[in-house]
Backbone as ProteinMPNN parsed JSONL, in Angstrom:
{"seq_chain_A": "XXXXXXXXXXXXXXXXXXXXXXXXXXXXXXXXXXXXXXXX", "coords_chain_A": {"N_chain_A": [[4.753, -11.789, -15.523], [4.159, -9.406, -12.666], [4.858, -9.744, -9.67], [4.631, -9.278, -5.668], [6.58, -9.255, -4.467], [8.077, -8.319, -6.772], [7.212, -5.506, -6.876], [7.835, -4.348, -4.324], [10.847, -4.121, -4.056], [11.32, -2.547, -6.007], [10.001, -0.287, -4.854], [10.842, -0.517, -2.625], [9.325, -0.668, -0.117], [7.599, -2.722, 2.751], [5.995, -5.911, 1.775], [3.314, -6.469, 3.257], [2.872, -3.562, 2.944], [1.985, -3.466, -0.002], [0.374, -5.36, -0.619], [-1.665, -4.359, 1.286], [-2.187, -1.628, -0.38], [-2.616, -2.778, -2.945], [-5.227, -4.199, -2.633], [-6.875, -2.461, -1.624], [-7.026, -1.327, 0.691], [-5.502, 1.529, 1.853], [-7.726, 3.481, 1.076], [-9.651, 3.716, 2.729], [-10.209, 5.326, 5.456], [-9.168, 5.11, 8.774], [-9.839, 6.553, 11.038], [-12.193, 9.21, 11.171], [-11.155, 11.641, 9.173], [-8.543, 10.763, 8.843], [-7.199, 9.853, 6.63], [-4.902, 7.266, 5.76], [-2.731, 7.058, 3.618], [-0.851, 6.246, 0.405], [2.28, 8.756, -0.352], [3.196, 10.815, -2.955]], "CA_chain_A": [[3.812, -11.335, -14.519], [4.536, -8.643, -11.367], [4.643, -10.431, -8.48], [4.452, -8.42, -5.121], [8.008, -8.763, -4.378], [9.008, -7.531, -7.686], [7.036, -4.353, -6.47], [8.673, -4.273, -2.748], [11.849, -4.28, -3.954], [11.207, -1.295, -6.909], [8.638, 0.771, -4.334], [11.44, 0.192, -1.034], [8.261, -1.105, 0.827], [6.966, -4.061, 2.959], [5.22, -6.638, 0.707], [2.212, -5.943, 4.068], [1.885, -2.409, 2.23], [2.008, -3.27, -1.076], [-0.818, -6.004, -0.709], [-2.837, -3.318, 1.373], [-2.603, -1.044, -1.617], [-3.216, -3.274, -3.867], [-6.365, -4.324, -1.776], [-7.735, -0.878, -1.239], [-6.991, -0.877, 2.167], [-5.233, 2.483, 2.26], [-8.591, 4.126, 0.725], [-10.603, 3.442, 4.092], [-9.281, 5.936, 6.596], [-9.17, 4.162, 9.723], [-10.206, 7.889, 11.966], [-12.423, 10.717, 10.511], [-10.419, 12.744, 8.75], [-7.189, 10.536, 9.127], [-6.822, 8.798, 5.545], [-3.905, 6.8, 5.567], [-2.744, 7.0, 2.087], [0.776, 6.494, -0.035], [2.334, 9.771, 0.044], [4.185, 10.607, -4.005]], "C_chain_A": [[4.585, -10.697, -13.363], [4.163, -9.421, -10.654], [5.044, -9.148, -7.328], [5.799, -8.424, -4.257], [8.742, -8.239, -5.126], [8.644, -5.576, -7.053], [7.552, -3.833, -5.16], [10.03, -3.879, -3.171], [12.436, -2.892, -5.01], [10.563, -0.455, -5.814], [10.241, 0.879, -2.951], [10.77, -0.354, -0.018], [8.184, -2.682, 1.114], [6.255, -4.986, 1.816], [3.409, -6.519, 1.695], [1.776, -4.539, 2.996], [1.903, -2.662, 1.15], [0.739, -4.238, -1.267], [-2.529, -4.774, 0.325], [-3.047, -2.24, 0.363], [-3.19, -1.677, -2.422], [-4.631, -3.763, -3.525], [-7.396, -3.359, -1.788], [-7.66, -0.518, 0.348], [-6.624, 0.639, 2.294], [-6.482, 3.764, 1.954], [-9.743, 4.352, 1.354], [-10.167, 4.058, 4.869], [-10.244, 5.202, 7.861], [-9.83, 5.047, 11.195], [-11.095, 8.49, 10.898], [-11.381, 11.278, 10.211], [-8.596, 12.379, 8.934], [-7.28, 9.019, 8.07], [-5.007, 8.692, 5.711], [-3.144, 6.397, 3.987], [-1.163, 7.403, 1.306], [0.28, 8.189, -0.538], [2.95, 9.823, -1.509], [4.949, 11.524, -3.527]], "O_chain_A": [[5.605, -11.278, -12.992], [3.068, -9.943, -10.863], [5.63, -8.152, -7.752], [5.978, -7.558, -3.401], [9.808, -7.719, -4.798], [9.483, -4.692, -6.877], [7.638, -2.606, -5.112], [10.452, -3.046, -2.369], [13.537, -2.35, -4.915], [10.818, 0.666, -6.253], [10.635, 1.942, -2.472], [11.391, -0.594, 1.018], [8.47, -3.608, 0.355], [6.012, -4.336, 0.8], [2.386, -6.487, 1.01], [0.7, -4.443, 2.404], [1.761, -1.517, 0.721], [-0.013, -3.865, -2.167], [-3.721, -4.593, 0.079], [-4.225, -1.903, 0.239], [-4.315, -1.312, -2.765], [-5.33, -3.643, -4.532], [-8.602, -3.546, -1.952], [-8.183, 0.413, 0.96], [-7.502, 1.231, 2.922], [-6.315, 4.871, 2.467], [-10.698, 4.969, 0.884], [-9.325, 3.355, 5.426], [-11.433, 4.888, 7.914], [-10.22, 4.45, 12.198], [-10.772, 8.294, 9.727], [-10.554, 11.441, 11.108], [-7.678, 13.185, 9.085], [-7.368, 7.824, 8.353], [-4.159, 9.582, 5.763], [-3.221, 5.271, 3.496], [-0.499, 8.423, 1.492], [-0.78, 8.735, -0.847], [3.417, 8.7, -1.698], [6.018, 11.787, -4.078]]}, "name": "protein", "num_of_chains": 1, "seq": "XXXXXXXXXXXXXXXXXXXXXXXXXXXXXXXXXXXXXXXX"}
């Protein structure tokens, strides 16, 4: 099983953004017109 430090540590990232992705948080822009959203 992935655990969300195996992904932190492959991605580079906080384990904070990797549970707001995984969440859906980044799919809620937080402004009109100012989605916050991983970048590839």
């Amino acid at each position: 099983m992935v655990t969300i430090r195996d992904v932190t540590k492959h991605a580079g990232v906080s384990p904070a953004t990797v549970s707001r992705v995984v969440n859906g948080w980044w799919a809620t822009p937080t402004k009109p017109g100012n989605a916050s959203r991983p970048q590839s």
